[in-house]
SEVO-473428 format. One line per field, with one value per atom (N, C-alpha, C): residue in one letter; atom name; y negated, x, z negated. Coordinates in steps of 0.1 Angstrom, whole numbers, plus 5000, padded with zeros to 4 digits. Example, Ala and Ser with C-alpha at 12.3 -4.5 7.8 and 13.67 -1.06 7.14 Angstrom:
SEVO-473428
res <- (a, a, a, s, s, s)
atom <- (N, CA, C, N, CA, C)
y <- (5057, 5045, 5033, 5022, 5011, 5000)
x <- (5132, 5123, 5132, 5128, 5137, 5129)
z <- (4922, 4922, 4922, 4929, 4929, 4921)
end
This chain:
SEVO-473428
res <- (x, x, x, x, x, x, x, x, x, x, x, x, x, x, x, x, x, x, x, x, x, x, x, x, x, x, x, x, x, x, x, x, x, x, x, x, x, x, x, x, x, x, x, x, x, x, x, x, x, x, x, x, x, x, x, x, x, x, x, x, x, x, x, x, x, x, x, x, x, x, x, x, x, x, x, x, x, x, x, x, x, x, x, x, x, x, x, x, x, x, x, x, x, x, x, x, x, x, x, x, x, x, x, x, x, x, x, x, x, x, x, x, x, x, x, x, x, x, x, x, x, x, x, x, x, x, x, x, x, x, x, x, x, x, x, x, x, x, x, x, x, x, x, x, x, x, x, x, x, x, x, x, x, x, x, x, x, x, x, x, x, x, x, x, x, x, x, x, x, x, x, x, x, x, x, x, x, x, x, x, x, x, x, x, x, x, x, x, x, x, x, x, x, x, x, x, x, x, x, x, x, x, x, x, x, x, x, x, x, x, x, x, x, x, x, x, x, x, x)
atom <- (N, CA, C, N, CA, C, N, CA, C, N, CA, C, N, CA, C, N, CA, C, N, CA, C, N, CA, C, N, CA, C, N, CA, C, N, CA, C, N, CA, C, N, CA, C, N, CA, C, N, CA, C, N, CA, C, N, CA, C, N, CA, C, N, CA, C, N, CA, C, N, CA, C, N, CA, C, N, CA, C, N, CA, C, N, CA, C, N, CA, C, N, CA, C, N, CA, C, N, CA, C, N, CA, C, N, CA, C, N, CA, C, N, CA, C, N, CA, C, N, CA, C, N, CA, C, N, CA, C, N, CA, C, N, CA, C, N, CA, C, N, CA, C, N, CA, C, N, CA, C, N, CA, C, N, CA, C, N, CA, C, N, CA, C, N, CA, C, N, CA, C, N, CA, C, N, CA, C, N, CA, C, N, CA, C, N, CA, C, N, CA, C, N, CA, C, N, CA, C, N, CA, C, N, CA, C, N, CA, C, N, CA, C, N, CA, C, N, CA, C, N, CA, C, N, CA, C, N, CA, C, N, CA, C, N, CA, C, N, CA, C, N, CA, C, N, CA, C, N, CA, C, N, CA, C)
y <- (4374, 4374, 4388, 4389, 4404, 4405, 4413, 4412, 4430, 4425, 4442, 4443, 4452, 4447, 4463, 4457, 4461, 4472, 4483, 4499, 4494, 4484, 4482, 4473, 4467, 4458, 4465, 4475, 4480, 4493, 4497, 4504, 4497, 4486, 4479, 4475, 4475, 4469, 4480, 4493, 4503, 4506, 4504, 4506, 4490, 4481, 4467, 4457, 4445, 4439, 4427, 4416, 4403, 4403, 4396, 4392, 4406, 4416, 4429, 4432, 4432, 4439, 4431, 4414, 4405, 4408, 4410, 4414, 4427, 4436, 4442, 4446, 4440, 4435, 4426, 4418, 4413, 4416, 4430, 4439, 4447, 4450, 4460, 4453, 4440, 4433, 4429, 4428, 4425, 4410, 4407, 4394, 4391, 4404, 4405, 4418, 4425, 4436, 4439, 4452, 4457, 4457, 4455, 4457, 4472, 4484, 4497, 4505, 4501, 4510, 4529, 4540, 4553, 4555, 4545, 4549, 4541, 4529, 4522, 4536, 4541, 4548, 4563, 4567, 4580, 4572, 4559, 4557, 4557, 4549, 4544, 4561, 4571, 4584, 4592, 4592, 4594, 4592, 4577, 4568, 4574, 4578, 4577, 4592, 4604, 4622, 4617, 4610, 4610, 4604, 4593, 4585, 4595, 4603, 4616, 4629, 4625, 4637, 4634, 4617, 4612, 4612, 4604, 4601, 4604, 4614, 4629, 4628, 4616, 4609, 4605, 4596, 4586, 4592, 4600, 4608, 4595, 4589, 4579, 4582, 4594, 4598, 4599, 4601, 4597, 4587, 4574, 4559, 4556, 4563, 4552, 4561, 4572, 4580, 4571, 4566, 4559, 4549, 4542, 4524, 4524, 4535, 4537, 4534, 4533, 4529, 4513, 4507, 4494, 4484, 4496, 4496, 4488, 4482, 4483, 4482, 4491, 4498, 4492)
x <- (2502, 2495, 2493, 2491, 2495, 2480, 2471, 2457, 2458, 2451, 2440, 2429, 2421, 2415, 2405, 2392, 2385, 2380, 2381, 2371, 2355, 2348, 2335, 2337, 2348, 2347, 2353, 2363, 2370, 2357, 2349, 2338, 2326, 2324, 2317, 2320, 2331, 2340, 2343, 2342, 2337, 2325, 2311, 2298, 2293, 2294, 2289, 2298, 2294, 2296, 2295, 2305, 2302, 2317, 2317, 2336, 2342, 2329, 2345, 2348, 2340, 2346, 2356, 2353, 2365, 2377, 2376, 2392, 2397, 2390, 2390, 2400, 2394, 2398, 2410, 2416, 2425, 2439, 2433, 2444, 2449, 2435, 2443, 2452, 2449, 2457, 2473, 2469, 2486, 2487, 2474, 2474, 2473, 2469, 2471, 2477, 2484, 2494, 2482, 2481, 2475, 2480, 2480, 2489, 2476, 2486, 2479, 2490, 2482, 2493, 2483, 2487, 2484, 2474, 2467, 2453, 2443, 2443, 2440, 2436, 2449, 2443, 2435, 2437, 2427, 2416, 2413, 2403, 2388, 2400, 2393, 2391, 2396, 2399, 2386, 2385, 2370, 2361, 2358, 2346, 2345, 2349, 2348, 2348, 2349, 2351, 2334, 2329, 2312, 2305, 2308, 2302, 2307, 2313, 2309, 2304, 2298, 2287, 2273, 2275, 2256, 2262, 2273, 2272, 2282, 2279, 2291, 2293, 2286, 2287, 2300, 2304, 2315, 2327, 2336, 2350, 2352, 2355, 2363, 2374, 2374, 2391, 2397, 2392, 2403, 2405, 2399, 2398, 2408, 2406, 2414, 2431, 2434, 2444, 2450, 2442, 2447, 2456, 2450, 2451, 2463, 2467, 2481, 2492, 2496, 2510, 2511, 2502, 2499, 2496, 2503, 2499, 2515, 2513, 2523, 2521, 2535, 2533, 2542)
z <- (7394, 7381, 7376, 7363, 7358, 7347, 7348, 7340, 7332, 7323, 7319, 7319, 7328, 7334, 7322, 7320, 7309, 7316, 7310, 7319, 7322, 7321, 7323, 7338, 7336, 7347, 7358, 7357, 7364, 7373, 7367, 7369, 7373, 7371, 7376, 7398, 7395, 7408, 7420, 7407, 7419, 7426, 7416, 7419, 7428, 7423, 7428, 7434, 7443, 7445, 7435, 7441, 7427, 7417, 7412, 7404, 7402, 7395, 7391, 7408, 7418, 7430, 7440, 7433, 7438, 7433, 7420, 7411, 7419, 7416, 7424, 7435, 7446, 7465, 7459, 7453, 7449, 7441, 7434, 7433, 7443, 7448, 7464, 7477, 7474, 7481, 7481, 7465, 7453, 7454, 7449, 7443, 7430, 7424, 7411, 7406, 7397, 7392, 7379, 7378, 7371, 7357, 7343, 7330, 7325, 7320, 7316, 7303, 7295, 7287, 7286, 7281, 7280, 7276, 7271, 7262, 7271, 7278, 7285, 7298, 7301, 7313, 7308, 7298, 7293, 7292, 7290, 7292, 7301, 7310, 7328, 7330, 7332, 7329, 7326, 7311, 7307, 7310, 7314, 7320, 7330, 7343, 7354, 7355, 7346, 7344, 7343, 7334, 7330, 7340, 7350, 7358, 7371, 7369, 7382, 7381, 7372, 7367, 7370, 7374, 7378, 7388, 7393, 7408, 7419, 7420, 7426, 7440, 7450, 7460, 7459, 7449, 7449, 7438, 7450, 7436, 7429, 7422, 7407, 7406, 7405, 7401, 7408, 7424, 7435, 7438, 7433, 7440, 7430, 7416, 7407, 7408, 7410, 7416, 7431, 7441, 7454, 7444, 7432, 7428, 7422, 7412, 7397, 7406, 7419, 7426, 7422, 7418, 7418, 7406, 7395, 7378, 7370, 7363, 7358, 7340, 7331, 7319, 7307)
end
């Protein structure tokens, strides 16, 4: 199954448990294929440059860097 998966949910899935972190575990598994077109990922991009400015515990941009092998454009 092939989804786009919304920057809130996708951020959501990294902070919490609960459906975005099922989708989530589900992509990392390759039960589902990511759909991203260029502006989609400057997005997730942005979000996650600002949400590691509060929360500098958890890189974002290395988690979502591990995920892009698993993207499709």
């Amino acid at each position: 199954m092939k989804i786009v998966l919304d920057t809130n949910v996708l951020m959501s899935g990294i902070f919490f448990t609960g459906p975005p972190d099922q989708i989530l575990q589900a992509w990392r598994d390759g039960a589902i294929r990511l759909v991203v077109c260029p502006e989609l990922l400057a997005e997730y991009r942005d979000v996650a440059v600002r949400l590691n400015r509060t929360y500098k515990a958890i890189d974002i941009l290395a988690l979502l860097d591990l995920r892009w092998g698993t993207v499709t454009y």
